[in-house]
C-alpha positions as CSV (number, residue, x, y, z in Angstrom):
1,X,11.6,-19.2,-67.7
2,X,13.6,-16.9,-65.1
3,X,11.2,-18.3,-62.1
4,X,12.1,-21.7,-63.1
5,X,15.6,-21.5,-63.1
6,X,15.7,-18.7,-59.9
7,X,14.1,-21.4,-57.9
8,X,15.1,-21.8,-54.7
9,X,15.3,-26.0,-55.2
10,X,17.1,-26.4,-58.0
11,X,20.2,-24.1,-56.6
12,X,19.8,-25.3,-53.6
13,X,20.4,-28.9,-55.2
14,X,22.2,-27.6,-57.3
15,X,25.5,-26.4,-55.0
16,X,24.5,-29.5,-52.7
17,X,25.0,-31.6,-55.8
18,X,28.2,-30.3,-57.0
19,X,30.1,-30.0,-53.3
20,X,29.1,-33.7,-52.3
21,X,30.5,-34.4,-56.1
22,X,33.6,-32.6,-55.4
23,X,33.9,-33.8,-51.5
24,X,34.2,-37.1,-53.4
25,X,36.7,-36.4,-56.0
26,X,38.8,-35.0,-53.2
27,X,38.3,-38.4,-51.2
28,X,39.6,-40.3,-54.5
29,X,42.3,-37.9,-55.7
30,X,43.6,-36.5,-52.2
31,X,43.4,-33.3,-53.9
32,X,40.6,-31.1,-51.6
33,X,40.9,-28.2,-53.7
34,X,37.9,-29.7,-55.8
35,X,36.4,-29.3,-52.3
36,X,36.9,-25.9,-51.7
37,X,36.2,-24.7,-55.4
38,X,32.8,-26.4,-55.4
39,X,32.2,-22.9,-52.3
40,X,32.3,-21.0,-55.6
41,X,29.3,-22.3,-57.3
42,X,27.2,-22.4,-53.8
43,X,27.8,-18.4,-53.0
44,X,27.0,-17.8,-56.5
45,X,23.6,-20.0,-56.3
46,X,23.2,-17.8,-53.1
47,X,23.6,-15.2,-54.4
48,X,21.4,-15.8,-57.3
49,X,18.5,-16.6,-54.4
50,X,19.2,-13.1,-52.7
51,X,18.6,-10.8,-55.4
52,X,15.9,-13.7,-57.1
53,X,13.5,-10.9,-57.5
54,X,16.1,-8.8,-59.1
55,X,16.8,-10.6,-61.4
56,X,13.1,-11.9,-62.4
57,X,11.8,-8.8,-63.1
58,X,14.8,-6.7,-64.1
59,X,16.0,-3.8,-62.5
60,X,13.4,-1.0,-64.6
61,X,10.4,-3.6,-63.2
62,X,11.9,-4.6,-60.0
63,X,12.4,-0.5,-59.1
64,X,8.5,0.1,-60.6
65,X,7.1,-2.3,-58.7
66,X,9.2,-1.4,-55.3
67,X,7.5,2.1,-55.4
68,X,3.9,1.4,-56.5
69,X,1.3,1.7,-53.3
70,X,-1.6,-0.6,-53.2
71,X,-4.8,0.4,-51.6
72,X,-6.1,-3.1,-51.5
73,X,-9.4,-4.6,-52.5
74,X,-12.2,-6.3,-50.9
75,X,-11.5,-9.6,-52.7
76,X,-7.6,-10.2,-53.9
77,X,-7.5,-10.9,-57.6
78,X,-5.9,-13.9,-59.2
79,X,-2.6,-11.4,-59.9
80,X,-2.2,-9.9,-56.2
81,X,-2.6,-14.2,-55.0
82,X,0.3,-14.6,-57.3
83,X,2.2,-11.8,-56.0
84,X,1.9,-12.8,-52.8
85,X,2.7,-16.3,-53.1
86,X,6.3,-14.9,-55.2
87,X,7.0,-12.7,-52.3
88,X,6.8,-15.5,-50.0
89,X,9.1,-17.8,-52.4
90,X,11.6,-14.4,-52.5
91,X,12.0,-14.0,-49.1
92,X,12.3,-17.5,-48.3
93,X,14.9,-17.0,-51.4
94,X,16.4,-14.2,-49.1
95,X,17.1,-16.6,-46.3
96,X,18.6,-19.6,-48.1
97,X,20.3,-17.7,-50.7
98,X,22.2,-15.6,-47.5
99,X,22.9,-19.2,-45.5
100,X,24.2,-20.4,-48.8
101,X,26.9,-17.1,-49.6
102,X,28.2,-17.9,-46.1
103,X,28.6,-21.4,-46.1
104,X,29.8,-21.6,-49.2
105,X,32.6,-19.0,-48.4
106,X,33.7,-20.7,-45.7
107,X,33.6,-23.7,-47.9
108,X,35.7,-22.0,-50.6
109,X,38.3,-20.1,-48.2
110,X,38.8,-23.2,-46.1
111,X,37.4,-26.4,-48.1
112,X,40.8,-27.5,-48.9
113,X,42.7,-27.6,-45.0
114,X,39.7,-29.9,-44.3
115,X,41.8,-33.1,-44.3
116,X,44.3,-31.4,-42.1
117,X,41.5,-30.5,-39.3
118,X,40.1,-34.2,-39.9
119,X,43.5,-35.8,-39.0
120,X,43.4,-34.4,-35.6
């Protein structure tokens, strides 16, 4: 159930979803702190993607895992294929979730002067 809501999609559509919502309530109401709020929900869906793994397998798990070495086998079983599509999915994770913290900070800190900037 975690990997389904941890994945990288669905927060990514997630935060895009909400700020285009809120970038349009600000249009209607003139009020762009709905704008810059919506940065909230995007660093914490960044976030969430950064530490994905993390919060998967829990921190017992997650520290287990991080210290086991694998000699390797001739043939990868079905389990190691999983494991290594997961890592790919968590660092790509890594990447978005850090793009999204920062965009979404900036969004949050400075959201709100945007109709000022757009007026010049």
């Amino acid at each position: 159930m975690k990997k389904q809501i941890i994945r990288p999609y669905v927060l990514v559509t997630l935060s895009l979803m909400w700020s285009t919502i809120s970038a349009f309530l600000s249009v209607c109401t003139g009020e762009w702190a709905w704008f810059a709020r919506s940065g909230t929900l995007m660093i914490l869906c960044g976030a969430a993607l950064t530490i994905r793994k993390l919060l998967i397998l829990g921190p017992h798990l997650y520290a287990e895992e991080s210290s086991v070495i694998d000699c390797g086998r001739i043939a990868p079983t079905p389990e190691e294929i999983e494991a290594k599509r997961q890592t790919k999915i968590d660092c790509c994770s890594l990447h978005i979730g850090s793009w999204l913290v920062i965009v979404g900070t900036f969004v949050c800190g400075y959201g709100d002067l945007l109709p000022n900037i757009l007026k010049y």
